[in-house]
C-alpha positions as CSV (number, residue, x, y, z in Angstrom):
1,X,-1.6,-56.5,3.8
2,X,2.0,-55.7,3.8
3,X,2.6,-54.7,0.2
4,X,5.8,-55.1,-2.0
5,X,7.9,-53.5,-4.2
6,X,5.9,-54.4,-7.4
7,X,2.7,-54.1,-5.7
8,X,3.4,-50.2,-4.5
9,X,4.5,-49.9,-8.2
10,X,1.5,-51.1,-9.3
11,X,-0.7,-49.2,-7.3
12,X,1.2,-45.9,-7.8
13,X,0.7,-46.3,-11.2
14,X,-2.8,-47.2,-11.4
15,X,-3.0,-44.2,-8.5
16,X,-1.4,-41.9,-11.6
17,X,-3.6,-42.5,-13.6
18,X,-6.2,-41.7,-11.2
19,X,-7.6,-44.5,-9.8
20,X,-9.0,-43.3,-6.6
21,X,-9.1,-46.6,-4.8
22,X,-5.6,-47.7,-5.4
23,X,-4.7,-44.6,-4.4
24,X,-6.4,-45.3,-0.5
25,X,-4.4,-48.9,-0.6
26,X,-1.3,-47.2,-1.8
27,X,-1.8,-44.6,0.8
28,X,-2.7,-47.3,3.9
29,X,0.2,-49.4,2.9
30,X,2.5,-46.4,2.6
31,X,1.3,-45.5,6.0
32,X,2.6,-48.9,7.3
33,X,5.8,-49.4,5.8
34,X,6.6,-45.6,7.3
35,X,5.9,-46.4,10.8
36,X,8.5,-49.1,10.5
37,X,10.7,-47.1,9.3
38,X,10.3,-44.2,11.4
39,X,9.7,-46.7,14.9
40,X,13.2,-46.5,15.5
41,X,14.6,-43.3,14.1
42,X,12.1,-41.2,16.0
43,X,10.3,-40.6,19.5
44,X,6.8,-42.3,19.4
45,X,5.9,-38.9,20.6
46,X,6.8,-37.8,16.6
47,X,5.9,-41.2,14.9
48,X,2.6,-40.1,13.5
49,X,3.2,-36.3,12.8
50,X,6.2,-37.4,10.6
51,X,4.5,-40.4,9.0
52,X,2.0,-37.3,7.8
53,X,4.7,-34.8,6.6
54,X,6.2,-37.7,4.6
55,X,2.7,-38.7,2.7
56,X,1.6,-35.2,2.3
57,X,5.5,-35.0,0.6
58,X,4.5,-38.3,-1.4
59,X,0.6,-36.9,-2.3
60,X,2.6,-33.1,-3.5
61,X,5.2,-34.9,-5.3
62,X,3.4,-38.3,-7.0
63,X,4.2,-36.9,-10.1
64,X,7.8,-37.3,-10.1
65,X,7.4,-40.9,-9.9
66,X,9.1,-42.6,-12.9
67,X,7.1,-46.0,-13.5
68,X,10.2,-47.3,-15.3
69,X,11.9,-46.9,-11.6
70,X,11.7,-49.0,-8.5
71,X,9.0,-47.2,-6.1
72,X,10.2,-48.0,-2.7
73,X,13.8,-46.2,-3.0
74,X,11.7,-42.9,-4.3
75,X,10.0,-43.3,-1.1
76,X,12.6,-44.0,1.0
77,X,14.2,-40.9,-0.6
78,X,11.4,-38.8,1.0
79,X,10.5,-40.3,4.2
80,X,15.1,-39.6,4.5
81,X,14.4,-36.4,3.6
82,X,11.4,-35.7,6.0
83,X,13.2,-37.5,8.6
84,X,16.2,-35.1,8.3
85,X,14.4,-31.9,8.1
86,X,12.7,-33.2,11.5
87,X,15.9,-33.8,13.4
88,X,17.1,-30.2,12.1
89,X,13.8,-29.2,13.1
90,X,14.1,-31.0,16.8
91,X,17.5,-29.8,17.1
92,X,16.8,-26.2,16.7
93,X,13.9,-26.1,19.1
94,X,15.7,-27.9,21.8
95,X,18.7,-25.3,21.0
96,X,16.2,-22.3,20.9
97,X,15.0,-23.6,24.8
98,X,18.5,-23.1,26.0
99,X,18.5,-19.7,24.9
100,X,21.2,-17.4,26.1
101,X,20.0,-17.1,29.9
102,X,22.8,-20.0,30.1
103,X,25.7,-18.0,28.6
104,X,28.2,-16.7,30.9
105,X,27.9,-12.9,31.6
106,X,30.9,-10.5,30.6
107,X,32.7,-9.4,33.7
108,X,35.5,-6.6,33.6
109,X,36.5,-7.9,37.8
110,X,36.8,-11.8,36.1
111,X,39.5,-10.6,33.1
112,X,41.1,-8.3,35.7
113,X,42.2,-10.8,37.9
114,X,42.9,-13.4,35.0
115,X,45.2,-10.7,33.7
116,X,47.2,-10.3,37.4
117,X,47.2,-14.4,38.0
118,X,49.0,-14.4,34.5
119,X,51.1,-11.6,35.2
120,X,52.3,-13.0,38.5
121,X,53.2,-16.4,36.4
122,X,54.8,-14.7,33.5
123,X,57.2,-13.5,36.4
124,X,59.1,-16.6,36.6
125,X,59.2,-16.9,32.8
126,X,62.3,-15.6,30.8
127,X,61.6,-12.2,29.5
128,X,61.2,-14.1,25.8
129,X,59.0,-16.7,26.3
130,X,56.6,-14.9,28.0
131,X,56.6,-12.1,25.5
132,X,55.7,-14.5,22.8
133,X,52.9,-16.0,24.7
134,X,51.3,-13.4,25.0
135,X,51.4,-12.7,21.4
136,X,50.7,-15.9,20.0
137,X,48.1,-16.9,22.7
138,X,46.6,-14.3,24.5
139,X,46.9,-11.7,21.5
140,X,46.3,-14.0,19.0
141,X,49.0,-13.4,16.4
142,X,50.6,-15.9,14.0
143,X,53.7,-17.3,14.4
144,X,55.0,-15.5,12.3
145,X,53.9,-12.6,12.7
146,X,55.0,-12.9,16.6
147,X,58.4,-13.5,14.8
148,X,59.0,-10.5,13.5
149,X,58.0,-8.8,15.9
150,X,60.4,-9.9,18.6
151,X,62.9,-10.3,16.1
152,X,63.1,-14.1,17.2
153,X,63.4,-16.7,14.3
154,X,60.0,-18.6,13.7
155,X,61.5,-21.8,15.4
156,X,62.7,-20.1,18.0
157,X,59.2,-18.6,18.9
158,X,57.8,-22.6,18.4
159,X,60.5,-23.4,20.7
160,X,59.8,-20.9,23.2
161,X,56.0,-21.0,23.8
162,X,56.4,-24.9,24.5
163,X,58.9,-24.3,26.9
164,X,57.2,-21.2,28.3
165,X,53.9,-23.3,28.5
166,X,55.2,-26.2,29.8
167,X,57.1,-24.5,32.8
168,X,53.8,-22.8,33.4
169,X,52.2,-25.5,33.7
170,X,54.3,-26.9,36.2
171,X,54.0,-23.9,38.0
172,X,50.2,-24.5,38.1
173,X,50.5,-28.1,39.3
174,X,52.6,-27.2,42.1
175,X,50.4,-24.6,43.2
176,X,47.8,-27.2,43.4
């Protein structure tokens, strides 16, 4: 039996008032609606672990039930909830797996020879342009703060890392 909304009501409130047996039918048809709502948000791997978090989270929190309220949006409320905390809980595992055994090691010989390959481009910038590259991108300053220090106008430091960018990029092209 596939129950409806005023038959789940009905046994929910029979079930607190504490009718054992309408709570086992409430429970069994519970069960059932879950797994179709779960079938498709999970992996059938998880179906039946998370259709048991949700209706120990309904058994723990059958008390909240208003029986002036609809039942199945309170449920649906929980099994979202459940559902969520699972993906979080997914998420992290498969994120904890990775670990850091993937992360690219520090190497002073890789930012050494970054630093000369920029260098030996910055060569064929004007003098200004590549000074404010290097404080706006490399050093990380703002715009304004790259302003005053090189005593050029804001604009003109706009103005001269996209032309200073834009020629080194060409330059890189070429190369290739």
């Amino acid at each position: 039996m596939i129950a409806d909304e005023a038959s789940l009501a009905q046994l929910m409130a029979a079930s607190q008032k504490g009718d054992a047996n309408a709570y086992r039918v409430l429970l069994a048809e519970i069960q059932l609606w879950l797994e179709r709502y779960f079938r498709r948000r999970v992996a059938p791997a998880q179906l039946d672990d998370l259709v048991q978090e949700v209706m120990m989270a309904v058994h723990a929190k059958r008390a909240t039930w208003d029986p002036t309220r609809a039942f199945l949006p309170w449920l649906a409320a929980i099994a979202r909830y459940r559902w969520i905390d699972h993906l979080r809980k997914v998420y992290r595992k498969a994120e904890d797996e990775l670990g850091d055994h993937d992360a690219a090691e520090d190497s002073e010989e890789e930012a050494v020879m970054a630093r000369m390959s920029l260098e030996r481009l910055f060569v064929h910038l004007p003098e200004k342009q590549s000074e404010v590259i290097e404080l706006v991108k490399i050093e990380g300053l703002s715009i304004a703060e790259a302003s005053a220090k090189t005593g050029q106008s804001e604009s003109l430091v706009k103005v001269n890392i996209h032309r200073g960018l834009k020629k080194l990029s060409a330059l890189v092209e070429k190369a290739d």
